[in-house]
N, CA, C and O atoms as a Tinker XYZ file with bonds, in Angstrom:
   268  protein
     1  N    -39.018000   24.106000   30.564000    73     2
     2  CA   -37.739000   24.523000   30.024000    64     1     3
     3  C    -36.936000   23.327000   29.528000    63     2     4     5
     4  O    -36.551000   23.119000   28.378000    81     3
     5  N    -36.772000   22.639000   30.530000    73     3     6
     6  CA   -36.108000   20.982000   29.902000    64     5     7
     7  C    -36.708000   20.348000   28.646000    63     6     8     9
     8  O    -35.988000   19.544000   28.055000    81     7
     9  N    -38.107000   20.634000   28.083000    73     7    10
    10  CA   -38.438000   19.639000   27.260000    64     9    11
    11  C    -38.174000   20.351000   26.098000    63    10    12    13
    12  O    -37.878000   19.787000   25.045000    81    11
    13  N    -38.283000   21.835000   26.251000    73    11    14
    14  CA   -37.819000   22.565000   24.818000    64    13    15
    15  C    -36.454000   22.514000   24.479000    63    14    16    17
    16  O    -36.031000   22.503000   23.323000    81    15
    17  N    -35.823000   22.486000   25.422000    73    15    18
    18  CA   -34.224000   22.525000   25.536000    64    17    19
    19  C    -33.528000   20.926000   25.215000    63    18    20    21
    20  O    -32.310000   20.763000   25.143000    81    19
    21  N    -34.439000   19.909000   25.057000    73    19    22
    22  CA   -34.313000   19.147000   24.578000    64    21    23
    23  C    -34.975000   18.550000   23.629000    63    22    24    25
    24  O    -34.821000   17.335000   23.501000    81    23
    25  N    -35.712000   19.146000   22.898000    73    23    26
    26  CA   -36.145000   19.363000   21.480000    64    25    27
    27  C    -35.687000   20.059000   20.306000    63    26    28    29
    28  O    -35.618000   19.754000   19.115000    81    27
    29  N    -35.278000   21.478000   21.244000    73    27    30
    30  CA   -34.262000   22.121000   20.476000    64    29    31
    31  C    -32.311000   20.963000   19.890000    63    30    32    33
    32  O    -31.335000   20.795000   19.159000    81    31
    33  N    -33.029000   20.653000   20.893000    73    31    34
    34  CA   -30.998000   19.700000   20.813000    64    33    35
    35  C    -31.064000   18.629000   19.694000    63    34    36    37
    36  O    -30.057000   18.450000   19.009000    81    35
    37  N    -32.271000   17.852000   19.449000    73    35    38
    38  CA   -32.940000   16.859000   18.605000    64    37    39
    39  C    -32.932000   17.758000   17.507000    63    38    40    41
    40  O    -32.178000   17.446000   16.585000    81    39
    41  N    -33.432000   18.544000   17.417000    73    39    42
    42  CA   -33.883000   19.167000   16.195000    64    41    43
    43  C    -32.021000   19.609000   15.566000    63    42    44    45
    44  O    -31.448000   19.031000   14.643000    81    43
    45  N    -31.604000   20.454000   16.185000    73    43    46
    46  CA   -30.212000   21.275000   16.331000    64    45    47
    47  C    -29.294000   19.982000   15.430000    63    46    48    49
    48  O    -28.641000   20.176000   14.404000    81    47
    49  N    -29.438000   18.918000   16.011000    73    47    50
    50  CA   -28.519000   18.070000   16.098000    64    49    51
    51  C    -28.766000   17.122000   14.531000    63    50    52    53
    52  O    -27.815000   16.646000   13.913000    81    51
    53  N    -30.338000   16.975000   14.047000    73    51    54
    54  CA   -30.370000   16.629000   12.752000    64    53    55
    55  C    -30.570000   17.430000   11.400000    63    54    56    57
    56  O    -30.976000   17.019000   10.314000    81    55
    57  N    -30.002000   19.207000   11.946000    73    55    58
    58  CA   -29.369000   19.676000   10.696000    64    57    59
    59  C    -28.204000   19.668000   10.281000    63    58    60    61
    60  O    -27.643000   19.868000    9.204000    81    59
    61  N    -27.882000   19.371000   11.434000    73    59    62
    62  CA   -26.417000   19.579000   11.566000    64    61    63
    63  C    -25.440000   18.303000   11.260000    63    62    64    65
    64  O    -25.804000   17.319000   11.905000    81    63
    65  N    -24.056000   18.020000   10.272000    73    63    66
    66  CA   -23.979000   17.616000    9.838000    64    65    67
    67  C    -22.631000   16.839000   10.660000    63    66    68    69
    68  O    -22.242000   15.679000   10.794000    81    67
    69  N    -22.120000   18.389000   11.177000    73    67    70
    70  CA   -20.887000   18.252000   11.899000    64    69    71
    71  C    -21.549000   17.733000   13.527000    63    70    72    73
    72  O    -22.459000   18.330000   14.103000    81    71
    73  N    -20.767000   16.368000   14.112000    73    71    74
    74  CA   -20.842000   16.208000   15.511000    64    73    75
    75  C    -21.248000   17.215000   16.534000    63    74    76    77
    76  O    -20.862000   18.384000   16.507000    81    75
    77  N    -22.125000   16.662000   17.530000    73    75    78
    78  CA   -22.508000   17.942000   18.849000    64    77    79
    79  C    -21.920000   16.793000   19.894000    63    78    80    81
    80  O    -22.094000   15.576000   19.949000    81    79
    81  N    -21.250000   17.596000   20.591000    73    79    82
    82  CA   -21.426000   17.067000   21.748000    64    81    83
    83  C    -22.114000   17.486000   23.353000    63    82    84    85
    84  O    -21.591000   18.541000   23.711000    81    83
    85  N    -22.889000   17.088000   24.162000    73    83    86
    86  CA   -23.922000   17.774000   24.689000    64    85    87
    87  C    -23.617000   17.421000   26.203000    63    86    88    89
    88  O    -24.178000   16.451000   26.713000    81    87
    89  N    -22.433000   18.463000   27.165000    73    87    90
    90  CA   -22.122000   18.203000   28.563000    64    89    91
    91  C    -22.864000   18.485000   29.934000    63    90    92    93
    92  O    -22.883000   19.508000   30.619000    81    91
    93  N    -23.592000   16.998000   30.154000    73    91    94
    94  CA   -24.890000   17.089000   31.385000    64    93    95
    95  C    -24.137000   17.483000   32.701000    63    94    96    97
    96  O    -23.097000   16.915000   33.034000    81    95
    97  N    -24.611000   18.303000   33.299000    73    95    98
    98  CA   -24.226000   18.219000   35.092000    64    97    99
    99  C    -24.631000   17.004000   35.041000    63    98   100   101
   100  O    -23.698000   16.254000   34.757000    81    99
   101  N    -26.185000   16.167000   35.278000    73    99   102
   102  CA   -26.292000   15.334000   35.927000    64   101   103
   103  C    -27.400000   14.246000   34.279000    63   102   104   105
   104  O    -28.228000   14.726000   33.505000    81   103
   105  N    -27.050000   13.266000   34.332000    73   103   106
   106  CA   -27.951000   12.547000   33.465000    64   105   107
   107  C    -28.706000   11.305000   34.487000    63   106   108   109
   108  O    -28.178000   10.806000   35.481000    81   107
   109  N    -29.919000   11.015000   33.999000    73   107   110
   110  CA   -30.446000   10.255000   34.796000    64   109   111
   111  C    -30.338000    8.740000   34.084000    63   110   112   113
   112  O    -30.915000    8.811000   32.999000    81   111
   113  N    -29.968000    7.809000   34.241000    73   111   114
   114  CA   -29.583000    6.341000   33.509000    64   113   115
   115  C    -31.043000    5.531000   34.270000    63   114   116   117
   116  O    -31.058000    4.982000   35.372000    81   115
   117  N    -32.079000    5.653000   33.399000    73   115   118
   118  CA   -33.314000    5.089000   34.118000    64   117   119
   119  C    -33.060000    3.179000   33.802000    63   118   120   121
   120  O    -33.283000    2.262000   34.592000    81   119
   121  N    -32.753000    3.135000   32.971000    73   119   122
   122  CA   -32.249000    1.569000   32.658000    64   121   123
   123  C    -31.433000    0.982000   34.673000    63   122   124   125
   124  O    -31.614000   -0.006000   35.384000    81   123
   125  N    -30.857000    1.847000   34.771000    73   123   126
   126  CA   -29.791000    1.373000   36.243000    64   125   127
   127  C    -30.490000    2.059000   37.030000    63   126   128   129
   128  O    -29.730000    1.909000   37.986000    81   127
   129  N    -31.491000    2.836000   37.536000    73   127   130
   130  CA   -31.539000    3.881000   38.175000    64   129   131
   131  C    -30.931000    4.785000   39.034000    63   130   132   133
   132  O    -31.304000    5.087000   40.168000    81   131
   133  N    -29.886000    5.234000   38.364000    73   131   134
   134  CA   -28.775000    5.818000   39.305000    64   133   135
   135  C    -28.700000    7.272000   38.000000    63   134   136   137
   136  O    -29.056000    7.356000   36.824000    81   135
   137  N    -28.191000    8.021000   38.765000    73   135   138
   138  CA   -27.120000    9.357000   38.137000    64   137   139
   139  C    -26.334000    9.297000   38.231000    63   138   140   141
   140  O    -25.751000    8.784000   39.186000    81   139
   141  N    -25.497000   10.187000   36.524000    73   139   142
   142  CA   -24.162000    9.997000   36.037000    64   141   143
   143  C    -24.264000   11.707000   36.221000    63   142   144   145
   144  O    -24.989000   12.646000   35.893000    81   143
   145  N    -23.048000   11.427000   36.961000    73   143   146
   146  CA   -22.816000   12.851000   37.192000    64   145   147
   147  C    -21.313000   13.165000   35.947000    63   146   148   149
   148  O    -20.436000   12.346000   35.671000    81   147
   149  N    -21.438000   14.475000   35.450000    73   147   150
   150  CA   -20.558000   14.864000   34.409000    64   149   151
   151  C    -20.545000   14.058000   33.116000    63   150   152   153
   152  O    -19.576000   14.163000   32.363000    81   151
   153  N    -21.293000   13.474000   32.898000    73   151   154
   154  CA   -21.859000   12.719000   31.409000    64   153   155
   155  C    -21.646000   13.980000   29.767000    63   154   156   157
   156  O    -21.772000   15.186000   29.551000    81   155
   157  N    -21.333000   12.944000   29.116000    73   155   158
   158  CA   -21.525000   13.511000   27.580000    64   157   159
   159  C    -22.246000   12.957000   27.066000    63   158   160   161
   160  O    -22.192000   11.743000   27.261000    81   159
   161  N    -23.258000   13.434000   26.188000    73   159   162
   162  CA   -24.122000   12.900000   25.183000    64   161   163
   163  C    -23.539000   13.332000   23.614000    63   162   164   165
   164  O    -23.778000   14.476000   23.226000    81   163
   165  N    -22.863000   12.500000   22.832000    73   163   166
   166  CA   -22.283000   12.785000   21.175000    64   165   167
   167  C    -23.294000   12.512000   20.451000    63   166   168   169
   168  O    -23.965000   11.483000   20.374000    81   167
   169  N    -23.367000   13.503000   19.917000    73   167   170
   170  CA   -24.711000   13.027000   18.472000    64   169   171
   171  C    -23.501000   12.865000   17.252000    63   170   172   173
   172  O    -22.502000   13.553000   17.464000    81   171
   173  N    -23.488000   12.211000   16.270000    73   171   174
   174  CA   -23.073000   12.459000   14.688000    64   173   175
   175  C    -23.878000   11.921000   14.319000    63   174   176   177
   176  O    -24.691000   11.158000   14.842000    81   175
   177  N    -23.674000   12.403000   13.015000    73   175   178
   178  CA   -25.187000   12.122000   11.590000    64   177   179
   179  C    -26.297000   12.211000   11.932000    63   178   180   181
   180  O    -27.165000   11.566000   11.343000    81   179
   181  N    -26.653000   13.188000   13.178000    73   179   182
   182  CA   -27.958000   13.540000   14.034000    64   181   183
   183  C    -28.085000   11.997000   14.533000    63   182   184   185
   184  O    -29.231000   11.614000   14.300000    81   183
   185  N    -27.580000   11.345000   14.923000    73   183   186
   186  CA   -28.088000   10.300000   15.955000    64   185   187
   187  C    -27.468000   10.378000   17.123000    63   186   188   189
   188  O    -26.541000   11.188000   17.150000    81   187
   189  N    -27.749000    9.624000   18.371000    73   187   190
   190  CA   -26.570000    9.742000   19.852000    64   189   191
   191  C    -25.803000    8.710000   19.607000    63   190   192   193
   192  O    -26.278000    7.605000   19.344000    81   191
   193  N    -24.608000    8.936000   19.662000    73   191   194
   194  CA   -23.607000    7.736000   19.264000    64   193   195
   195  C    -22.955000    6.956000   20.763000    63   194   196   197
   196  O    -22.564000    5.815000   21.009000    81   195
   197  N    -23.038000    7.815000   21.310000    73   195   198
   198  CA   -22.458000    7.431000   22.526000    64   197   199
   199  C    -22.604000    8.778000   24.074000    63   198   200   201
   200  O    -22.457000    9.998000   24.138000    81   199
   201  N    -22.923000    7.797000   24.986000    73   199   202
   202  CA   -23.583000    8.500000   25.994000    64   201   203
   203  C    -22.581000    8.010000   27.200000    63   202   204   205
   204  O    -22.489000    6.789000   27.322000    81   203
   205  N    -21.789000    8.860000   28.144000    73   203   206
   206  CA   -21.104000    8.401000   29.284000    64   205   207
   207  C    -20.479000    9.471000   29.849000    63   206   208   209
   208  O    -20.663000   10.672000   29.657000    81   207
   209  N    -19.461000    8.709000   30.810000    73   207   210
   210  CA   -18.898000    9.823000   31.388000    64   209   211
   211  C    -17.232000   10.346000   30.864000    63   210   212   213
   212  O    -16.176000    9.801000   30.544000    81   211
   213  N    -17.836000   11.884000   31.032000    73   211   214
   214  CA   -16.785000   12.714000   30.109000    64   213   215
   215  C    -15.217000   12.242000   30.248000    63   214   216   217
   216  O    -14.505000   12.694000   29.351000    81   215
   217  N    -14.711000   11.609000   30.986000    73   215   218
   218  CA   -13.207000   10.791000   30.926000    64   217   219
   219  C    -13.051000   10.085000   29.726000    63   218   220   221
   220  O    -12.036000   10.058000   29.030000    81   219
   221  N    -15.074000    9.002000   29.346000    73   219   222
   222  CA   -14.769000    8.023000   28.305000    64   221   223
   223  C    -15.340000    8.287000   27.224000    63   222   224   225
   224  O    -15.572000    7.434000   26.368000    81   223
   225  N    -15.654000    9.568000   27.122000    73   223   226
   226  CA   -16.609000    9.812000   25.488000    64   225   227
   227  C    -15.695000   10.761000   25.214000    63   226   228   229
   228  O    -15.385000   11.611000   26.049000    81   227
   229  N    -15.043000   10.687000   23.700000    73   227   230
   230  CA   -13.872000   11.397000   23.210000    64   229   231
   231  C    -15.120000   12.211000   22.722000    63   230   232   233
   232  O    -16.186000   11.763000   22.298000    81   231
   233  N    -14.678000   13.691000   22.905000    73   231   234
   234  CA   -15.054000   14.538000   21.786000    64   233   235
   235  C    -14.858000   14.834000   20.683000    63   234   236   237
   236  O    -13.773000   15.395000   20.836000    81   235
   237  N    -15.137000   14.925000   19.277000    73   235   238
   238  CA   -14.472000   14.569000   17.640000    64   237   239
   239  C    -13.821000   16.587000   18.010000    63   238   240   241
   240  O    -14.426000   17.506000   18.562000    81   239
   241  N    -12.614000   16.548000   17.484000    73   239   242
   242  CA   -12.313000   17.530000   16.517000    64   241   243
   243  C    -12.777000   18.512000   16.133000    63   242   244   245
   244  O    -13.080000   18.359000   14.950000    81   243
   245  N    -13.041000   19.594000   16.526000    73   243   246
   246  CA   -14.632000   20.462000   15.753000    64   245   247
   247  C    -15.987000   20.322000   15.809000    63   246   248   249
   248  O    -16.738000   20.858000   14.995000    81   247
   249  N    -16.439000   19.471000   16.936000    73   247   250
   250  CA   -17.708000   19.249000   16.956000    64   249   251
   251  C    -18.277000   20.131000   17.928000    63   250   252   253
   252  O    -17.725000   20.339000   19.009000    81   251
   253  N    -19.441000   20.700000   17.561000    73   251   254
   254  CA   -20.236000   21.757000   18.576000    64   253   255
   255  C    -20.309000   21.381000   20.136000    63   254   256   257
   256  O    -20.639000   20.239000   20.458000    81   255
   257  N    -20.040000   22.220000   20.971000    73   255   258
   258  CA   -20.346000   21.637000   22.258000    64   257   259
   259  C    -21.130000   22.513000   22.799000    63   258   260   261
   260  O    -21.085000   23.719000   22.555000    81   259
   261  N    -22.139000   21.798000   23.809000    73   259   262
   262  CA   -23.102000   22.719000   24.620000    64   261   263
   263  C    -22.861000   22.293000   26.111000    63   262   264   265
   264  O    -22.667000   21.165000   26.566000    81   263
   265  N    -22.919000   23.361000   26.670000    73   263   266
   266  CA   -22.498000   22.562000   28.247000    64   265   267
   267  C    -23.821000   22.678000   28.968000    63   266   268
   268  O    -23.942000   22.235000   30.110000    81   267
């Protein structure tokens, strides 16, 4: 379920023209090995622009959100 659900989001995210923003319960930060609990993932122009926790990742204006 996770790998389609994050294929679908890849895919979703480079038709799309307008910002997604994508709200994790839990993200795993394998670089630190720790979990970010309540994390945002922002895509624009289908890329991830910025990945953190939802206090410090502004959401744009109209951009799709998936929780």
């Amino acid at each position: 379920m996770k790998l389609k659900l994050g294929s679908f989001l890849l895919f979703a995210a480079t038709l799309s023209a307008a910002p997604m923003a994508v709200r994790c319960g839990k993200l795993l930060d394998v670089r630190a090995g720790a979990e970010q609990a309540n994390a945002v993932i922002l895509i624009v122009d289908g890329k991830i622009s910025r990945v953190g926790p939802a206090a410090s990742v502004a959401i744009p204006a109209g951009a799709a959100t998936i929780d």
